[in-house]
C-alpha positions as CSV (number, residue, x, y, z in Angstrom):
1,X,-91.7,124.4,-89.3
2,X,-89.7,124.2,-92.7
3,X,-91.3,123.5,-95.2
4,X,-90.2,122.9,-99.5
5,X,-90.5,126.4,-101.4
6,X,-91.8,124.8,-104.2
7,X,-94.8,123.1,-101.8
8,X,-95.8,126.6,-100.8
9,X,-95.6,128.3,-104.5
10,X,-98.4,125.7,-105.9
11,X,-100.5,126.1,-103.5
12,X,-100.3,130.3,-104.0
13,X,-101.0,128.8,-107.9
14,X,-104.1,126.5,-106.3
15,X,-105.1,129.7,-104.5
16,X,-105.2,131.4,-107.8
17,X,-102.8,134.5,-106.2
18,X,-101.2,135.8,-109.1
19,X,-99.9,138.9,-107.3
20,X,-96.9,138.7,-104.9
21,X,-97.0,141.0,-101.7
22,X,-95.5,140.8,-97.8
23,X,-99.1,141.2,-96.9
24,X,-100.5,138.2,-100.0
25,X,-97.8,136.4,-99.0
26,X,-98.0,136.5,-95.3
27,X,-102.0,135.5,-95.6
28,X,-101.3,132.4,-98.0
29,X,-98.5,131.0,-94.8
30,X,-100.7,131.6,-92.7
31,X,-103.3,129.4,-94.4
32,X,-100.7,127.4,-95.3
33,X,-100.1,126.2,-92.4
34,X,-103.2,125.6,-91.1
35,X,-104.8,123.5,-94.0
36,X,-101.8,121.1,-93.9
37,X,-100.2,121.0,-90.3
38,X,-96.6,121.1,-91.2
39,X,-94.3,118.7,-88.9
40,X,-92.3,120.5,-86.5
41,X,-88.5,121.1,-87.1
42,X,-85.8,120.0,-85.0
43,X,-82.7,122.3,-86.1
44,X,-79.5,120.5,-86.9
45,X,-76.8,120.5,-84.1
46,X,-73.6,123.2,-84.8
47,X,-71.1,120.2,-85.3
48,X,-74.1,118.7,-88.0
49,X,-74.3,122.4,-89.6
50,X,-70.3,122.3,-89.5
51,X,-69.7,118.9,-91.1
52,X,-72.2,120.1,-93.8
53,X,-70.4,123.1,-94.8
54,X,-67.4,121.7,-94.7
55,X,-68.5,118.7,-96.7
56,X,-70.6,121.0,-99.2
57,X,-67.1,123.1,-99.8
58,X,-65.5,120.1,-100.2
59,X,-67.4,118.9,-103.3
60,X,-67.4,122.8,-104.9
61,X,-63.3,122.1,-104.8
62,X,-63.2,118.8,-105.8
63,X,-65.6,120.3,-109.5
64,X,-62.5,122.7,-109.7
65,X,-59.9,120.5,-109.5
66,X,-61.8,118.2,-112.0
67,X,-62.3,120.9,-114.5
68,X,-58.4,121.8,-114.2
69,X,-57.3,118.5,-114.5
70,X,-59.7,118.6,-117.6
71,X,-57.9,121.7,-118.9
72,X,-54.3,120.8,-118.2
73,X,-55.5,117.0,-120.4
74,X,-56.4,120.1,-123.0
75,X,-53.2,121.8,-122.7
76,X,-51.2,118.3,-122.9
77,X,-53.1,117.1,-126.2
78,X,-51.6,120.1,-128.5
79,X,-48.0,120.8,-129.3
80,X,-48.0,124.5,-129.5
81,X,-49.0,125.0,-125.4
82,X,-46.4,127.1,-124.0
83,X,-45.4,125.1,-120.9
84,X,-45.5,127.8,-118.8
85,X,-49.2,127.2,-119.5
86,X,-49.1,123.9,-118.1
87,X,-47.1,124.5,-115.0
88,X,-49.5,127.0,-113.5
89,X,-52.3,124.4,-114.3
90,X,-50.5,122.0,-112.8
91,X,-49.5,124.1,-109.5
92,X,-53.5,125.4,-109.3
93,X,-54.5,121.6,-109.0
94,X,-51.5,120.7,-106.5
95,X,-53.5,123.8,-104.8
96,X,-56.9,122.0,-104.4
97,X,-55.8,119.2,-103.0
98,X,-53.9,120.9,-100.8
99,X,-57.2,122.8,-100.1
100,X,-59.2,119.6,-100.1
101,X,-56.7,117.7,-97.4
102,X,-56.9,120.7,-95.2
103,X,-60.9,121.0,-94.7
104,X,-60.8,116.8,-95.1
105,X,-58.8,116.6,-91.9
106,X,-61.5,119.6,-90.2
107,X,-64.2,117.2,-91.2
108,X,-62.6,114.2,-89.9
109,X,-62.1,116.1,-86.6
110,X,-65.3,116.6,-86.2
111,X,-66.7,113.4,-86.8
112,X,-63.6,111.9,-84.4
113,X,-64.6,114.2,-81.3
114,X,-68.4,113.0,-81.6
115,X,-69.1,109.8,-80.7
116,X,-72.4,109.3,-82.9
117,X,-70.6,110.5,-85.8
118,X,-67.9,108.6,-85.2
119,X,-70.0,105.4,-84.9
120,X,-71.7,106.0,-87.8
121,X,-68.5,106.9,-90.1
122,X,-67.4,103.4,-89.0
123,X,-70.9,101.9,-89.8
124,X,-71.1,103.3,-93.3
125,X,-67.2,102.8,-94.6
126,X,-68.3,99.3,-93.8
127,X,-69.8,99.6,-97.5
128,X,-68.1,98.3,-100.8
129,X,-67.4,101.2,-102.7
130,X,-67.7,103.6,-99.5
131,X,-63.9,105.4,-99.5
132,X,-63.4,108.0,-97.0
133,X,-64.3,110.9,-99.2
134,X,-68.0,109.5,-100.2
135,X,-68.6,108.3,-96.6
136,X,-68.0,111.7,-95.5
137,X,-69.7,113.5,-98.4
138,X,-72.9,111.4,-97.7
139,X,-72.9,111.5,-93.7
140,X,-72.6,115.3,-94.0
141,X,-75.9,115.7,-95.6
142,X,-77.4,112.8,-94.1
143,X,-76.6,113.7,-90.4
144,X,-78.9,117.2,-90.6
145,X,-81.9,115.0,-91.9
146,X,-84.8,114.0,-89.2
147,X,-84.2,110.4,-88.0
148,X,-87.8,110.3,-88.3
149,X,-87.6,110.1,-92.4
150,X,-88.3,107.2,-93.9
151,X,-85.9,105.6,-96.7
152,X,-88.6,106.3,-99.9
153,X,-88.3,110.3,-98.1
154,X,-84.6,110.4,-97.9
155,X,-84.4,108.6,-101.5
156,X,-87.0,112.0,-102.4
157,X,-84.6,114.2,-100.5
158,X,-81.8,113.1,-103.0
159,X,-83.8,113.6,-106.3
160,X,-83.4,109.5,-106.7
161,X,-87.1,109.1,-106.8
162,X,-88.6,108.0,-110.3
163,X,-91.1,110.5,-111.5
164,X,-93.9,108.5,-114.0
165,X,-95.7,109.8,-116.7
166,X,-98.6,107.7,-117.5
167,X,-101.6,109.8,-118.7
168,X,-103.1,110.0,-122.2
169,X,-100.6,109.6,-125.7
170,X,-97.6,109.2,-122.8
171,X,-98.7,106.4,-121.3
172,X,-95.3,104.2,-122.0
173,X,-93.3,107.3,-121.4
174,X,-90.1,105.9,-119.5
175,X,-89.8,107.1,-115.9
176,X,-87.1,109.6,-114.9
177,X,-85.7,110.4,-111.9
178,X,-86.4,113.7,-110.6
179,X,-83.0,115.3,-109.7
180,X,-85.5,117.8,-107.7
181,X,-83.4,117.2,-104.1
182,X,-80.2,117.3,-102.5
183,X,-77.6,117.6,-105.5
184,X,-74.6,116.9,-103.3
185,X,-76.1,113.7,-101.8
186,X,-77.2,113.0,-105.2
187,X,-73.7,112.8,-106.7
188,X,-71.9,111.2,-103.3
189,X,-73.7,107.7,-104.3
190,X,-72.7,108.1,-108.3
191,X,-68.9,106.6,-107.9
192,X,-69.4,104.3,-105.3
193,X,-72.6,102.9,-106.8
194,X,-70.0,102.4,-110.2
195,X,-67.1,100.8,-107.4
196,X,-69.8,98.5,-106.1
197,X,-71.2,96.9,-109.3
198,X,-67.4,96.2,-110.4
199,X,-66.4,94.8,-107.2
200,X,-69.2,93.7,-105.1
201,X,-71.1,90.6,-106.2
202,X,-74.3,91.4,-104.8
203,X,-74.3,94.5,-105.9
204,X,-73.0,93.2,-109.5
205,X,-76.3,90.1,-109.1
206,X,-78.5,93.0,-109.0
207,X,-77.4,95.5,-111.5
208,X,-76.9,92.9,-114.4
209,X,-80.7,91.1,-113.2
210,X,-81.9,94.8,-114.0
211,X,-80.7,95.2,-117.4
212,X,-81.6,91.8,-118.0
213,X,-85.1,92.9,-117.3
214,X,-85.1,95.7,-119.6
215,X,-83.4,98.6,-117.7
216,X,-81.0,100.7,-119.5
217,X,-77.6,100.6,-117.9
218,X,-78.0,104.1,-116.3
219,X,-81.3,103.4,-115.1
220,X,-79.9,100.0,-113.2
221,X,-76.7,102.2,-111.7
222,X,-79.3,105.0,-110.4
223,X,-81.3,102.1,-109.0
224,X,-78.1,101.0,-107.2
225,X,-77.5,104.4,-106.2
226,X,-81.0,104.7,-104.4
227,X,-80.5,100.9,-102.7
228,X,-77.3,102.2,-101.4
229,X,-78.5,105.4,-99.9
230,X,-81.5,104.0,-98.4
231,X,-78.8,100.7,-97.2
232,X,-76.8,103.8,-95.8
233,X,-79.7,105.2,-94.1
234,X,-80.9,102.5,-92.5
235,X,-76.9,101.7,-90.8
236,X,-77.0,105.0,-89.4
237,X,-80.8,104.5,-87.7
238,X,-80.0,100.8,-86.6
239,X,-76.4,101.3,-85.5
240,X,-75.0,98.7,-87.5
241,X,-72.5,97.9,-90.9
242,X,-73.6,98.0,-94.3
243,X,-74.5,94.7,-95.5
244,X,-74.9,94.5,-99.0
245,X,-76.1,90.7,-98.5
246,X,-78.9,91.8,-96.4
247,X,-79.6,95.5,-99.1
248,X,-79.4,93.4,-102.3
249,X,-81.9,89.9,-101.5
250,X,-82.7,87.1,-103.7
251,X,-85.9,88.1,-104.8
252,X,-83.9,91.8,-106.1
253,X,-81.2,89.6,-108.3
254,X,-83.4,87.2,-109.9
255,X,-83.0,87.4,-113.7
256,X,-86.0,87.1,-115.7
């Protein structure tokens, strides 16, 4: 079994072990695992690990090249930068995306030559917002998961679950979400969640009967966010395209 690291440290807390030891920690696994029968884990094929590193490295180079383009906007706003400055900035980003094209074509390889891949890569792109890059992204970290998770789990996987605090003086304490999962699956629904409320009117319906309600504008595009990768979830267990129309209902775009 596999279970969360952060599961096992409370319950040393519970257990009241303060010390840490091979042989402490070896006894609280062991009880561990008989008090709460962890589920069995099916390892990830060696295309799924694949496709996840190369999406993972993917995303690292895509931050660089952001923060270069970042510094070569820097560079351009003064008019003392020595241009010699600005070329090498300019030749380190023409280096990323040379970087990022190279393991974006392994990827796409790899989804091409397997057929569930493949069939899911088509089911997904099917959604507004979905451009190559963000399908990929998501249906690297998505593929490793157990088909056996349900969409409020995977939501948990990606940190997109709302974490209340209702309990004495904090009782209308807004609720946050918990940012405690997957951080690259996390950020692969931020831009197409953005695309989708611009372009799609569904998706639009929904985010503005949100902030009618109330919701701050963030908290209505990380709602979108979480309807999407559930939406995207369920595609890839059904076998069929994203349908915003069927994701975003009546009952979810009423205004108030």
């Amino acid at each position: 079994s596999v279970i969360n690291p952060k599961s096992f440290h409370n319950f040393a807390k519970l257990m009241l072990k303060n010390s840490k030891t091979d042989a402490i920690d070896a006894q609280l696994l062991a009880e561990y695992g008989e008090r709460m029968s962890p589920r069995l884990w099916t390892p990830p094929t060696s295309i799924q690990l694949e496709l996840r590193a190369i999406g993972r490295h993917i995303n690292r180079l895509t931050g660089h090249r952001t923060r270069a383009k970042n510094e070569l906007h820097a560079l351009k706003a003064t008019q003392t930068t020595l241009l010699m400055l600005i070329e090498d900035e300019e030749e380190a980003i023409n280096a990323f995306d040379k970087r990022i094209e190279r393991f974006r074509l392994a990827g796409r390889a790899l989804i091409d030559n397997c057929p569930t891949l493949s069939a899911q890569f088509a089911h997904m792109i099917a959604a507004p917002g979905m451009g190559e890059i963000s399908v990929f992204a998501a249906l690297a970290e998505l593929t490793t998961l157990p088909v056996t998770l349900k969409s409020a789990q995977v939501s948990r996987h990606a940190g997109l679950d709302v974490r209340l605090t209702q309990s004495g003086a904090s009782i209308d304490k807004p609720g946050r979400i918990s940012k405690g999962g997957n951080a690259y699956l996390r950020s692969a629904m931020y831009m197409p969640a953005l695309t989708a409320i611009r372009c799609d009117p569904n998706v639009k319906a929904f985010y503005e009967a949100l902030v009618t309600r109330g919701k701050r504008k963030m908290q209505a595009i990380v709602a979108v966010m979480r309807k999407y990768l559930t939406g995207l979830w369920a595609c890839m267990r059904a076998g069929e395209d994203f349908s915003t129309a069927k994701l975003f209902s009546g009952k979810h775009t009423q205004k108030a």
